[in-house]
C-alpha positions in Angstrom: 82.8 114.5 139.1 81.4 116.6 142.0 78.1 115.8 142.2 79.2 112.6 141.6 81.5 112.3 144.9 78.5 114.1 146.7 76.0 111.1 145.2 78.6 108.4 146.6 78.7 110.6 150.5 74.5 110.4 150.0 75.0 106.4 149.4 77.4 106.1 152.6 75.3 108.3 154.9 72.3 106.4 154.0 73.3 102.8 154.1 74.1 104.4 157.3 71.0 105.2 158.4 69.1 101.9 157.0 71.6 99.8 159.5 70.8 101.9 162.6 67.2 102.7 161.7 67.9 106.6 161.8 65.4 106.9 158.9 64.8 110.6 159.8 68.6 111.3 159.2 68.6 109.4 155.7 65.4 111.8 154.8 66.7 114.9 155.6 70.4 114.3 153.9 68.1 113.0 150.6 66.0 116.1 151.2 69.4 118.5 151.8 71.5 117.2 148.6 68.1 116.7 146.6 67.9 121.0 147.4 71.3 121.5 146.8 71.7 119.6 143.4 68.3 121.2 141.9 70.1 124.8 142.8 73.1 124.1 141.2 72.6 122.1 138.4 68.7 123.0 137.3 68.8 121.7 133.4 65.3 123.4 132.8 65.7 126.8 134.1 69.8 127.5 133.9 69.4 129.3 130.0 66.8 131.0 131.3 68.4 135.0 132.2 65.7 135.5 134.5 66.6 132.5 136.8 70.0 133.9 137.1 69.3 136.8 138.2 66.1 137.1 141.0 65.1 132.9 141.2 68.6 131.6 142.3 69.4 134.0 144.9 66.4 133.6 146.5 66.4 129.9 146.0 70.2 129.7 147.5 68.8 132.0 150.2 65.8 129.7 151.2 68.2 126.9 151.3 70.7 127.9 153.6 68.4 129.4 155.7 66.5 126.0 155.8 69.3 124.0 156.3 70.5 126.2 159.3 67.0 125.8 160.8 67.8 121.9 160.2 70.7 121.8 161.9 69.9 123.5 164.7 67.1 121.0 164.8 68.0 117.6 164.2 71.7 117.7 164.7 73.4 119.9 166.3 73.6 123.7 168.8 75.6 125.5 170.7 75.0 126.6 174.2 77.1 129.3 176.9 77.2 127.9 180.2 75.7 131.1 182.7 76.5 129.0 186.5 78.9 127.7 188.3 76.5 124.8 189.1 79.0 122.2 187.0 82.4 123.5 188.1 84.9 121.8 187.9 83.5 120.0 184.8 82.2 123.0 183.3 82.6 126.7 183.8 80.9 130.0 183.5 81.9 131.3 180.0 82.3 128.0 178.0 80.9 127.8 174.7 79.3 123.6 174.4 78.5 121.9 171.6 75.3 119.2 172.7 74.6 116.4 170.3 71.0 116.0 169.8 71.5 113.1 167.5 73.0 110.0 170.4 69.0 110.2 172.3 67.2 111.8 169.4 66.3 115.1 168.5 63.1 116.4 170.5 60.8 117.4 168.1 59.6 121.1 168.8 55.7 121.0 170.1 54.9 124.7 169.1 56.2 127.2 166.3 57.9 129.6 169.2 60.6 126.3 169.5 61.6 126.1 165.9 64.8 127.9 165.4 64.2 131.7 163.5 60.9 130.5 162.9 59.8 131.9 165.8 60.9 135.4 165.0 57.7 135.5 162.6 55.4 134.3 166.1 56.6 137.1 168.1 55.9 139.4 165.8 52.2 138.4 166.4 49.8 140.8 168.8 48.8 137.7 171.0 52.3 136.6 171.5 52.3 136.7 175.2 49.4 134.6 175.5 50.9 131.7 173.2 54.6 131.8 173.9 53.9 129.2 176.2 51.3 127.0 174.3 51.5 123.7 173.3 50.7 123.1 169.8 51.8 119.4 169.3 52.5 116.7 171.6 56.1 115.9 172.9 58.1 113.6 170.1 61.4 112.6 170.3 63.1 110.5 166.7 65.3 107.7 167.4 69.0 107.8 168.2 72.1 106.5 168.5 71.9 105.9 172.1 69.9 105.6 175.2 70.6 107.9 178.1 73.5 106.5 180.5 74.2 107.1 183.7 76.8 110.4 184.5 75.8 111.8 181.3 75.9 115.4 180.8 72.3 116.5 179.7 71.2 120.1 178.6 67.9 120.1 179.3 64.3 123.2 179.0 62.8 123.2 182.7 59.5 125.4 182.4 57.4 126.4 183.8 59.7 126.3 186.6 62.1 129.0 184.6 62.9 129.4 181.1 65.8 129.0 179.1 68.1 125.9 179.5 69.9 124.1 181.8 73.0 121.7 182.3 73.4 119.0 184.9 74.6 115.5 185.0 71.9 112.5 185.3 72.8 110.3 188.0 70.1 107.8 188.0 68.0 106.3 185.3 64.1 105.2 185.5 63.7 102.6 187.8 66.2 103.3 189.7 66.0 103.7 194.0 68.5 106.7 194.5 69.6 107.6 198.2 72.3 110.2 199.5 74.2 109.4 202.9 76.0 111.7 204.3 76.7 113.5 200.5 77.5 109.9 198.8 75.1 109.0 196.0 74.0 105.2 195.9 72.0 103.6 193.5 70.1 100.4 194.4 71.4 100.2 197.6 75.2 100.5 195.6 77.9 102.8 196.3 77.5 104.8 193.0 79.9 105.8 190.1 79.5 109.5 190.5 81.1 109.8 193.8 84.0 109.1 192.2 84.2 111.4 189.3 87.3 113.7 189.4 85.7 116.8 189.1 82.7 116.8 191.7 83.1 119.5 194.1 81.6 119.9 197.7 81.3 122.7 200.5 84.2 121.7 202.6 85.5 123.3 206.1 88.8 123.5 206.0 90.0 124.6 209.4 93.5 126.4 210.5 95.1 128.5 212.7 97.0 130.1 210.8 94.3 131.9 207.8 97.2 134.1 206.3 99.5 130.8 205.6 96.2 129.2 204.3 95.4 131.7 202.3 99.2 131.2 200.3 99.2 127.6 200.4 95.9 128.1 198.3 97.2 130.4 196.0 100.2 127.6 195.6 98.0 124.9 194.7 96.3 126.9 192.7 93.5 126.3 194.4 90.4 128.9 193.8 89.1 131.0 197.3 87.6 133.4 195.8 84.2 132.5 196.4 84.4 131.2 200.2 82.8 132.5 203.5 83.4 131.4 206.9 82.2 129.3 209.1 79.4 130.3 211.3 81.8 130.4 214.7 84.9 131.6 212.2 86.7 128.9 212.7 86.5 127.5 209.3 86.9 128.5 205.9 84.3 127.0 203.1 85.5 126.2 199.8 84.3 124.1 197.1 86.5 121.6 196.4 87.3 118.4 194.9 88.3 115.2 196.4 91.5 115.7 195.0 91.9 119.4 196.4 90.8 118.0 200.0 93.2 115.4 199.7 96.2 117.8 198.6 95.3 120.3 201.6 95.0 117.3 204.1 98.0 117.1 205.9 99.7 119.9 205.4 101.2 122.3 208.2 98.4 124.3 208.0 95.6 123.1 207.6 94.4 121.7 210.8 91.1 119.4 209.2 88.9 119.5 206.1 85.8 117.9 206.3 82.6 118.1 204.1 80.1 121.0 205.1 76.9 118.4 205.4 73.5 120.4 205.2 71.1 119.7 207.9 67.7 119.0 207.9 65.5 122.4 207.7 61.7 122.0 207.3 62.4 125.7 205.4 64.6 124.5 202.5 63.8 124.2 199.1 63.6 120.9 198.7 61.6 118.2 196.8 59.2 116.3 197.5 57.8 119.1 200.5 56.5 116.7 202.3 59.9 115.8 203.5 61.3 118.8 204.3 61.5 117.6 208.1 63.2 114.1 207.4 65.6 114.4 204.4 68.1 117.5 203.0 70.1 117.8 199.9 73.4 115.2 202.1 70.7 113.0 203.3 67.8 112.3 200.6 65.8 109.2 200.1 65.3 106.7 199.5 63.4 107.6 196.5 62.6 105.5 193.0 62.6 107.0 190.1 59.6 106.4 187.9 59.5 104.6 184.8 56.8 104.5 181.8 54.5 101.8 182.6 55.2 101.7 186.2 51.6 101.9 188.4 52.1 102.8 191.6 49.2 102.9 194.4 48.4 106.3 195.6 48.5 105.7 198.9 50.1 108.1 201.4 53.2 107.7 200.9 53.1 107.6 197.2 51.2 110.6 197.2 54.0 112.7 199.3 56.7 111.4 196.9 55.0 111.3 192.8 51.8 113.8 193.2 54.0 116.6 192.9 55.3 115.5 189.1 52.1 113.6 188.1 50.5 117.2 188.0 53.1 119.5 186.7 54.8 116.5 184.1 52.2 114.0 183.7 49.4 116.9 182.9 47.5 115.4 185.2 44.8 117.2 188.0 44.1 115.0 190.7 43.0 116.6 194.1 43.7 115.2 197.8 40.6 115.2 200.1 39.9 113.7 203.3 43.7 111.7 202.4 42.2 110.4 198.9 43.1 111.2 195.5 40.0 112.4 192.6 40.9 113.0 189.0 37.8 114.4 187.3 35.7 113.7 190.2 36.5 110.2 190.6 38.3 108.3 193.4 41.6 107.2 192.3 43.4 104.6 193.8 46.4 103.4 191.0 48.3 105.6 188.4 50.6 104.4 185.6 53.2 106.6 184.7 53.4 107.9 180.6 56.8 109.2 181.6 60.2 107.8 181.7 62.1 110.6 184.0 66.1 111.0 185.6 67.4 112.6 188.2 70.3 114.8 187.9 72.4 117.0 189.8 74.6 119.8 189.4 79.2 118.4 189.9 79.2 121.4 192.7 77.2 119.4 194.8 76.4 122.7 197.0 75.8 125.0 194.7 73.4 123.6 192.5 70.0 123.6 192.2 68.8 120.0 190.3 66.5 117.4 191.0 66.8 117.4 195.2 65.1 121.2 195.3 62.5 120.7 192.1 62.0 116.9 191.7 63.0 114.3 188.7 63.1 115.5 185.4 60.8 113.9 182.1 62.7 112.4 179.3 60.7 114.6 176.8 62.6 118.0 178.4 66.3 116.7 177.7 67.3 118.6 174.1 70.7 116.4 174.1 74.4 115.4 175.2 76.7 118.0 175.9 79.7 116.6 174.2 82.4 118.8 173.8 83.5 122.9 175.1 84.2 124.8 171.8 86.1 127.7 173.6 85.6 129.8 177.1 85.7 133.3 177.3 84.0 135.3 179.9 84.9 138.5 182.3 88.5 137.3 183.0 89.7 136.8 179.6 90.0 133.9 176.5 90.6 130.8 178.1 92.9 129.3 175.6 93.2 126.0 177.8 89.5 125.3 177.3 89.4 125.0 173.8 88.2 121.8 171.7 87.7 119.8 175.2 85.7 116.8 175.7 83.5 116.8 178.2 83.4 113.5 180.4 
Protein backbone atom coordinates (compact mmCIF):
# COMPACT_ATOMS: atom_id res chain seq x y z
CA UNK A 1 0.00 0.00 0.00
CA UNK A 2 3.03 2.37 0.52
CA UNK A 3 5.03 1.94 -2.08
CA UNK A 4 2.09 1.85 -3.91
CA UNK A 5 0.90 5.57 -2.83
CA UNK A 6 4.73 6.53 -3.48
CA UNK A 7 4.37 4.86 -7.25
CA UNK A 8 1.02 7.09 -7.79
CA UNK A 9 3.25 10.60 -6.30
CA UNK A 10 6.15 9.26 -9.04
CA UNK A 11 3.22 9.25 -11.75
CA UNK A 12 1.86 12.86 -10.67
CA UNK A 13 5.40 14.45 -10.35
CA UNK A 14 6.18 13.08 -13.68
CA UNK A 15 3.26 13.84 -15.91
CA UNK A 16 4.43 16.89 -14.31
CA UNK A 17 7.49 17.21 -15.67
CA UNK A 18 6.49 15.82 -19.34
CA UNK A 19 3.91 19.03 -19.55
CA UNK A 20 6.54 21.66 -18.60
CA UNK A 21 9.46 19.91 -20.22
CA UNK A 22 11.46 19.72 -16.72
CA UNK A 23 12.81 16.37 -17.88
CA UNK A 24 15.81 16.69 -15.48
CA UNK A 25 13.28 16.87 -12.53
CA UNK A 26 11.28 13.71 -13.78
CA UNK A 27 14.93 11.89 -13.92
CA UNK A 28 16.06 12.59 -10.72
CA UNK A 29 12.57 11.83 -8.76
CA UNK A 30 12.71 8.27 -10.98
CA UNK A 31 16.37 8.01 -9.96
CA UNK A 32 15.48 9.12 -6.04
CA UNK A 33 12.35 6.57 -5.50
CA UNK A 34 14.09 3.96 -7.90
CA UNK A 35 17.09 4.27 -4.78
CA UNK A 36 14.73 4.32 -2.23
CA UNK A 37 12.44 1.38 -3.26
CA UNK A 38 15.71 -0.98 -4.05
CA UNK A 39 16.75 -0.12 -0.21
CA UNK A 40 13.74 -0.98 1.18
CA UNK A 41 12.14 -3.64 -0.50
CA UNK A 42 15.41 -5.62 -2.22
CA UNK A 43 13.65 -9.26 -2.95
CA UNK A 44 17.15 -10.72 -3.77
CA UNK A 45 19.32 -9.76 -0.89
CA UNK A 46 16.62 -9.16 2.19
CA UNK A 47 17.22 -13.19 3.56
CA UNK A 48 20.48 -12.66 3.17
CA UNK A 49 21.94 -11.83 7.18
CA UNK A 50 24.81 -10.27 5.80
CA UNK A 51 22.78 -7.46 3.91
CA UNK A 52 21.20 -6.60 7.12
CA UNK A 53 23.82 -6.00 8.88
CA UNK A 54 26.97 -4.01 6.94
CA UNK A 55 25.20 -3.61 3.02
CA UNK A 56 21.98 -1.65 4.15
CA UNK A 57 23.50 0.78 6.43
CA UNK A 58 25.80 1.77 4.10
CA UNK A 59 23.47 1.62 1.26
CA UNK A 60 20.77 4.00 3.39
CA UNK A 61 23.91 6.08 4.20
CA UNK A 62 24.92 6.59 0.45
CA UNK A 63 21.47 7.46 -0.24
CA UNK A 64 20.73 10.13 2.02
CA UNK A 65 23.87 11.58 1.56
CA UNK A 66 23.24 11.65 -2.25
CA UNK A 67 19.93 12.87 -2.05
CA UNK A 68 21.09 15.82 0.27
CA UNK A 69 23.83 16.61 -2.37
CA UNK A 70 20.68 16.56 -4.89
CA UNK A 71 18.82 18.88 -3.23
CA UNK A 72 21.12 21.29 -2.52
CA UNK A 73 21.73 21.05 -6.21
CA UNK A 74 18.79 20.97 -8.23
CA UNK A 75 16.15 22.22 -5.89
CA UNK A 76 16.64 23.89 -3.16
CA UNK A 77 19.38 25.96 -0.27
CA UNK A 78 19.48 28.04 2.34
CA UNK A 79 21.40 31.25 2.58
CA UNK A 80 22.11 33.99 5.84
CA UNK A 81 21.98 37.39 4.67
CA UNK A 82 25.59 39.14 6.03
CA UNK A 83 24.59 43.27 4.77
CA UNK A 84 22.39 45.61 5.13
CA UNK A 85 22.58 46.19 1.29
CA UNK A 86 18.65 45.01 0.94
CA UNK A 87 17.13 46.58 4.02
CA UNK A 88 14.12 47.14 4.32
CA UNK A 89 13.42 44.03 2.23
CA UNK A 90 15.89 41.92 3.81
CA UNK A 91 18.01 42.21 6.94
CA UNK A 92 21.27 41.16 8.40
CA UNK A 93 20.50 37.87 10.24
CA UNK A 94 17.65 36.29 8.06
CA UNK A 95 17.86 32.80 7.15
CA UNK A 96 16.33 32.68 2.92
CA UNK A 97 15.26 29.93 1.32
CA UNK A 98 16.25 30.58 -2.91
CA UNK A 99 14.49 28.43 -5.35
CA UNK A 100 16.82 27.19 -7.97
CA UNK A 101 14.09 25.40 -9.79
CA UNK A 102 11.70 28.86 -11.30
CA UNK A 103 15.27 29.83 -13.84
CA UNK A 104 16.90 26.43 -13.52
CA UNK A 105 19.48 25.03 -11.53
CA UNK A 106 23.12 26.23 -12.62
CA UNK A 107 24.90 23.27 -13.18
CA UNK A 108 28.26 23.27 -11.01
CA UNK A 109 31.45 23.79 -13.64
CA UNK A 110 34.12 22.25 -11.23
CA UNK A 111 34.06 19.50 -8.39
CA UNK A 112 34.94 22.46 -5.59
CA UNK A 113 30.97 23.69 -6.44
CA UNK A 114 29.26 20.34 -5.76
CA UNK A 115 27.88 20.40 -2.35
CA UNK A 116 30.22 18.00 0.35
CA UNK A 117 31.83 16.87 -2.64
CA UNK A 118 34.19 19.29 -2.38
CA UNK A 119 35.31 18.43 1.04
CA UNK A 120 37.21 15.41 -0.79
CA UNK A 121 39.04 18.41 -3.36
CA UNK A 122 40.31 20.33 -0.46
CA UNK A 123 41.74 17.76 1.02
CA UNK A 124 44.04 17.66 -2.11
CA UNK A 125 47.91 19.22 -1.92
CA UNK A 126 47.16 21.48 -5.11
CA UNK A 127 44.06 22.79 -3.77
CA UNK A 128 44.93 26.35 -3.85
CA UNK A 129 45.84 26.27 -7.33
CA UNK A 130 42.40 24.63 -8.51
CA UNK A 131 39.85 26.10 -6.22
CA UNK A 132 39.25 28.46 -8.79
CA UNK A 133 39.44 26.32 -11.97
CA UNK A 134 37.01 25.73 -14.38
CA UNK A 135 36.40 22.20 -15.11
CA UNK A 136 33.16 22.34 -17.27
CA UNK A 137 31.50 25.02 -19.05
CA UNK A 138 28.56 27.07 -17.53
CA UNK A 139 25.03 25.07 -17.89
CA UNK A 140 22.01 25.99 -16.65
CA UNK A 141 18.59 23.10 -16.97
CA UNK A 142 15.41 24.54 -17.84
CA UNK A 143 12.80 26.04 -15.43
CA UNK A 144 9.81 27.14 -14.56
CA UNK A 145 10.32 30.72 -15.34
CA UNK A 146 12.38 33.29 -16.98
CA UNK A 147 13.96 36.05 -14.95
CA UNK A 148 11.46 39.14 -14.37
CA UNK A 149 12.04 42.35 -13.52
CA UNK A 150 12.32 43.31 -9.39
CA UNK A 151 13.18 39.82 -8.77
CA UNK A 152 15.31 39.03 -5.94
CA UNK A 153 18.37 37.04 -7.25
CA UNK A 154 21.23 35.40 -5.15
CA UNK A 155 23.88 35.31 -7.19
CA UNK A 156 28.36 34.05 -7.06
CA UNK A 157 30.35 37.26 -8.20
CA UNK A 158 34.15 36.01 -8.58
CA UNK A 159 36.63 36.89 -9.20
CA UNK A 160 35.51 40.10 -7.90
CA UNK A 161 34.93 38.40 -4.26
CA UNK A 162 33.82 35.10 -3.19
CA UNK A 163 30.92 33.83 -1.57
CA UNK A 164 27.32 35.03 -2.59
CA UNK A 165 25.41 37.79 -3.05
CA UNK A 166 21.70 39.19 -2.87
CA UNK A 167 20.32 42.12 -4.89
CA UNK A 168 17.31 42.83 -6.88
CA UNK A 169 17.53 42.81 -10.95
CA UNK A 170 16.07 45.90 -12.22
CA UNK A 171 16.58 45.53 -15.85
CA UNK A 172 16.54 42.70 -18.16
CA UNK A 173 18.80 42.13 -21.49
CA UNK A 174 18.03 44.53 -23.94
CA UNK A 175 17.03 46.88 -21.83
CA UNK A 176 18.42 50.96 -21.97
CA UNK A 177 18.49 51.64 -18.06
CA UNK A 178 19.14 55.37 -16.89
CA UNK A 179 18.97 56.94 -13.25
CA UNK A 180 17.90 60.76 -12.89
CA UNK A 181 18.22 62.22 -10.00
CA UNK A 182 18.02 58.48 -7.95
CA UNK A 183 14.74 57.40 -10.12
CA UNK A 184 15.36 54.24 -12.22
CA UNK A 185 13.84 54.36 -15.87
CA UNK A 186 13.76 51.69 -18.25
CA UNK A 187 13.36 52.54 -21.93
CA UNK A 188 13.01 55.95 -21.44
CA UNK A 189 9.94 54.78 -18.73
CA UNK A 190 9.46 55.78 -15.25
CA UNK A 191 10.32 52.28 -13.79
CA UNK A 192 8.41 49.87 -11.38
CA UNK A 193 11.08 49.83 -8.76
CA UNK A 194 10.87 53.32 -7.73
CA UNK A 195 7.87 52.44 -6.30
CA UNK A 196 8.51 49.45 -4.24
CA UNK A 197 7.66 49.93 -0.50
CA UNK A 198 10.72 49.00 0.94
CA UNK A 199 13.58 50.85 -1.14
CA UNK A 200 15.50 53.03 1.12
CA UNK A 201 17.65 56.18 0.22
CA UNK A 202 20.27 58.56 2.04
CA UNK A 203 17.96 61.30 3.03
CA UNK A 204 18.76 64.79 4.90
CA UNK A 205 16.43 65.38 7.15
CA UNK A 206 17.01 68.84 8.58
CA UNK A 207 15.77 70.43 12.08
CA UNK A 208 16.33 72.73 14.57
CA UNK A 209 15.47 71.12 17.16
CA UNK A 210 17.93 67.39 17.01
CA UNK A 211 16.78 66.33 20.63
CA UNK A 212 12.85 66.52 19.50
CA UNK A 213 14.00 64.73 16.29
CA UNK A 214 15.72 62.30 17.82
CA UNK A 215 12.14 61.27 19.97
CA UNK A 216 9.86 61.70 17.15
CA UNK A 217 12.23 58.91 15.56
CA UNK A 218 12.11 56.70 18.31
CA UNK A 219 8.06 57.26 18.01
CA UNK A 220 7.80 56.20 14.57
CA UNK A 221 9.89 53.65 15.21
CA UNK A 222 12.02 54.78 12.90
CA UNK A 223 15.78 53.33 13.02
CA UNK A 224 18.87 56.21 13.61
CA UNK A 225 21.18 54.21 14.63
CA UNK A 226 23.24 54.14 11.76
CA UNK A 227 23.20 58.03 10.60
CA UNK A 228 25.95 60.76 10.49
CA UNK A 229 25.62 64.34 9.78
CA UNK A 230 25.71 66.43 7.28
CA UNK A 231 28.88 67.87 6.17
CA UNK A 232 27.91 71.69 7.59
CA UNK A 233 25.79 69.78 10.65
CA UNK A 234 22.90 70.91 9.66
CA UNK A 235 21.41 67.69 8.60
CA UNK A 236 20.92 64.40 9.77
CA UNK A 237 21.36 61.27 7.18
CA UNK A 238 19.15 58.40 7.51
CA UNK A 239 18.13 55.67 5.22
CA UNK A 240 14.76 55.75 4.69
CA UNK A 241 11.85 54.77 2.82
CA UNK A 242 9.43 56.79 0.86
CA UNK A 243 7.07 56.08 3.39
CA UNK A 244 9.34 57.18 6.43
CA UNK A 245 10.09 60.52 4.45
CA UNK A 246 6.64 60.99 4.00
CA UNK A 247 5.67 60.31 7.72
CA UNK A 248 8.57 62.75 8.90
CA UNK A 249 7.46 65.52 6.32
CA UNK A 250 5.50 67.94 7.92
CA UNK A 251 5.85 67.47 11.20
CA UNK A 252 6.90 70.25 13.83
CA UNK A 253 10.22 69.26 13.69
CA UNK A 254 11.45 68.42 10.95
CA UNK A 255 12.19 71.38 8.98
CA UNK A 256 12.88 69.37 5.24
CA UNK A 257 13.90 65.94 4.10
CA UNK A 258 15.25 65.59 0.87
CA UNK A 259 17.30 62.80 -0.90
CA UNK A 260 21.21 62.94 -0.24
CA UNK A 261 22.03 62.84 -4.24
CA UNK A 262 25.80 61.66 -4.83
CA UNK A 263 27.72 63.93 -7.07
CA UNK A 264 29.91 63.23 -9.74
CA UNK A 265 33.59 62.21 -8.47
CA UNK A 266 36.09 61.10 -11.17
CA UNK A 267 37.44 59.02 -7.78
CA UNK A 268 34.34 56.81 -7.14
CA UNK A 269 33.96 53.33 -7.68
CA UNK A 270 31.99 53.25 -10.31
CA UNK A 271 31.37 51.29 -13.62
CA UNK A 272 32.11 51.66 -16.62
CA UNK A 273 35.59 53.96 -15.48
CA UNK A 274 35.54 55.62 -18.29
CA UNK A 275 32.67 57.65 -16.88
CA UNK A 276 33.75 58.38 -13.71
CA UNK A 277 33.71 62.22 -14.74
CA UNK A 278 30.08 62.29 -16.40
CA UNK A 279 27.79 59.81 -14.43
CA UNK A 280 27.57 58.73 -10.38
CA UNK A 281 25.50 56.05 -8.76
CA UNK A 282 21.91 59.21 -8.83
CA UNK A 283 22.83 60.06 -12.23
CA UNK A 284 23.93 56.89 -14.47
CA UNK A 285 23.43 56.25 -18.13
CA UNK A 286 22.03 55.80 -20.36
CA UNK A 287 23.38 52.47 -20.65
CA UNK A 288 21.85 49.04 -22.66
CA UNK A 289 22.19 46.10 -21.30
CA UNK A 290 23.53 43.37 -23.51
CA UNK A 291 21.72 40.54 -24.83
CA UNK A 292 23.04 37.07 -26.40
CA UNK A 293 23.27 37.59 -29.97
CA UNK A 294 23.45 41.25 -29.88
CA UNK A 295 26.85 42.60 -32.06
CA UNK A 296 27.72 45.80 -31.28
CA UNK A 297 30.59 47.85 -33.13
CA UNK A 298 33.62 48.50 -31.03
CA UNK A 299 33.93 51.83 -31.67
CA UNK A 300 34.73 54.30 -28.92
CA UNK A 301 32.04 54.53 -27.24
CA UNK A 302 31.25 50.91 -27.15
CA UNK A 303 34.51 50.24 -26.05
CA UNK A 304 34.27 52.65 -22.77
CA UNK A 305 30.87 50.97 -21.91
CA UNK A 306 31.11 46.64 -22.89
CA UNK A 307 35.11 46.09 -22.97
CA UNK A 308 35.16 45.96 -19.37
CA UNK A 309 32.68 42.71 -19.19
CA UNK A 310 33.65 41.28 -22.61
CA UNK A 311 37.08 40.40 -20.82
CA UNK A 312 36.19 39.51 -17.38
CA UNK A 313 32.54 37.59 -18.47
CA UNK A 314 32.77 36.94 -22.05
CA UNK A 315 36.52 35.25 -21.55
CA UNK A 316 37.57 37.28 -23.96
CA UNK A 317 41.35 39.23 -24.45
CA UNK A 318 41.09 41.93 -26.69
CA UNK A 319 43.69 44.83 -26.31
CA UNK A 320 43.19 48.70 -27.20
CA UNK A 321 46.02 50.29 -29.28
CA UNK A 322 46.36 53.46 -31.05
CA UNK A 323 42.09 53.60 -30.18
CA UNK A 324 41.55 49.93 -31.98
CA UNK A 325 40.54 46.82 -30.60
CA UNK A 326 43.01 43.23 -31.44
CA UNK A 327 41.86 39.82 -30.23
CA UNK A 328 44.68 37.35 -30.98
CA UNK A 329 46.46 39.76 -33.03
CA UNK A 330 43.81 40.71 -35.25
CA UNK A 331 41.90 44.00 -35.73
CA UNK A 332 38.51 43.78 -34.44
CA UNK A 333 35.83 45.91 -35.42
CA UNK A 334 32.23 43.89 -34.33
CA UNK A 335 31.58 41.56 -31.26
CA UNK A 336 28.47 39.43 -30.66
CA UNK A 337 27.68 38.92 -27.19
CA UNK A 338 27.38 34.79 -25.86
CA UNK A 339 25.90 36.38 -22.76
CA UNK A 340 22.49 37.35 -21.77
CA UNK A 341 23.31 39.65 -18.45
CA UNK A 342 21.03 42.07 -15.72
CA UNK A 343 21.59 44.65 -13.77
CA UNK A 344 20.78 44.78 -10.27
CA UNK A 345 20.93 46.81 -7.36
CA UNK A 346 20.97 46.67 -3.73
CA UNK A 347 16.74 48.25 -2.01
CA UNK A 348 19.30 50.66 0.20
CA UNK A 349 19.97 52.43 -2.77
CA UNK A 350 23.13 54.10 -0.76
CA UNK A 351 24.52 51.51 0.71
CA UNK A 352 24.96 48.96 -1.73
CA UNK A 353 27.41 47.94 -3.85
CA UNK A 354 25.67 46.26 -7.31
CA UNK A 355 25.89 46.71 -10.76
CA UNK A 356 26.58 50.90 -10.86
CA UNK A 357 30.30 50.18 -9.00
CA UNK A 358 31.18 46.60 -10.88
CA UNK A 359 29.08 46.50 -14.06
CA UNK A 360 26.05 44.03 -15.30
CA UNK A 361 25.99 40.73 -14.16
CA UNK A 362 25.90 37.24 -16.63
CA UNK A 363 22.99 35.06 -16.43
CA UNK A 364 25.22 32.01 -15.90
CA UNK A 365 26.33 33.61 -12.11
CA UNK A 366 22.52 33.86 -10.76
CA UNK A 367 22.19 30.34 -8.50
CA UNK A 368 18.26 31.27 -8.05
CA UNK A 369 15.16 33.22 -6.53
CA UNK A 370 15.20 34.15 -3.11
CA UNK A 371 11.67 33.25 -2.23
CA UNK A 372 10.96 33.25 1.23
CA UNK A 373 12.92 34.25 4.99
CA UNK A 374 12.86 31.06 7.07
CA UNK A 375 13.58 32.90 10.42
CA UNK A 376 16.13 35.99 11.54
CA UNK A 377 18.30 35.82 14.29
CA UNK A 378 21.41 37.78 14.69
CA UNK A 379 23.20 39.93 17.58
CA UNK A 380 20.01 41.55 18.88
CA UNK A 381 18.00 38.52 19.47
CA UNK A 382 15.28 35.89 17.51
CA UNK A 383 13.23 37.86 15.39
CA UNK A 384 10.02 36.05 15.81
CA UNK A 385 8.23 38.65 13.40
CA UNK A 386 10.49 37.46 10.53
CA UNK A 387 9.54 34.00 10.37
CA UNK A 388 7.93 32.08 7.28
CA UNK A 389 7.93 35.58 5.23
CA UNK A 390 7.64 36.00 1.67
CA UNK A 391 9.85 37.91 0.08
CA UNK A 392 8.39 40.40 -2.71
Amino acid sequence: MKNRKILIAVFVVLLVGVVTRLFWLTSLVVLIVGSYLLISNPVALRKLPWYAKRVKPAMVFLFIFCLAISVRLFLFEVFAIPSGSMEETLIPGDKIVVNKMIYGPQMPQSPFEIPWVNLFFYMTRDTATKIDSLWWGPKRLRGLSKIKRNDVLVFKNEPLAPGYFIKRCVALPGDELRIINSDLYLNGNYAESNRLPKVKKLRLVYSHNPSGLDRLLDSLQINRHIHSYSGDGRARELFLTTDEACRLQGKPVVDSVKVNMQPVNSNAWLYPYYRRELWSVDNYGPLKIPYKGWTVNLDDSIKDLYLGIIEKWEGETVSVRNGRCYADGHEVTRYTFKNDYYFIMGDNRHNSVDSRMWGMLPEYKIVGKATGILWSNDDGGFKWGRVLRKIS
